[in-house]
Phi, psi and omega in degrees: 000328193286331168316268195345278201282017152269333189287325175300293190303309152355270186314313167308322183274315157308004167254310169319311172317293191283347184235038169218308186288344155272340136279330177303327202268338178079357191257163156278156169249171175035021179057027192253101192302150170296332150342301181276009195255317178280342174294286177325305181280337155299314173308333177284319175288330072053245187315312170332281186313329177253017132324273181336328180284290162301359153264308184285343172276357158279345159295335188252000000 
C-alpha cells in the first residue's frame, strides 16, 4: 500500500507539473487541457489520503 501511494503522489506531482505548464503556455499537451491534468492530480491526492486513512485505521 505504502508503493500505491508514493506512485500516486508521483503522478499527482507530475500532473501538477504538466497542468502548470500548460497552463501558463495556453496549448493543450497531448490534446489534453490543463484542467484535466490538475482534475487528474487532485484525485490522485484524493486517493493517498484516503489510503492514508485506511492505514491508519487498521492499526488501531
Amino acid at each position: 500500500m505504502k508503493i500505491l501511494m508514493k506512485g500516486l503522489l508521483f503522478l499527482a506531482t507530475i500532473s501538477v507539473f504538466v497542468g502548470m505548464v500548460s497552463r501558463v503556455t495556453l496549448k493543450p499537451i497531448f490534446s489534453i487541457e490543463a484542467n484535466a491534468f490538475l482534475r487528474f492530480a487532485a484525485l490522485c491526492i484524493l486517493f493517498v489520503i484516503g489510503l492514508a486513512a485506511l492505514k491508519l485505521a487498521e492499526k488501531q
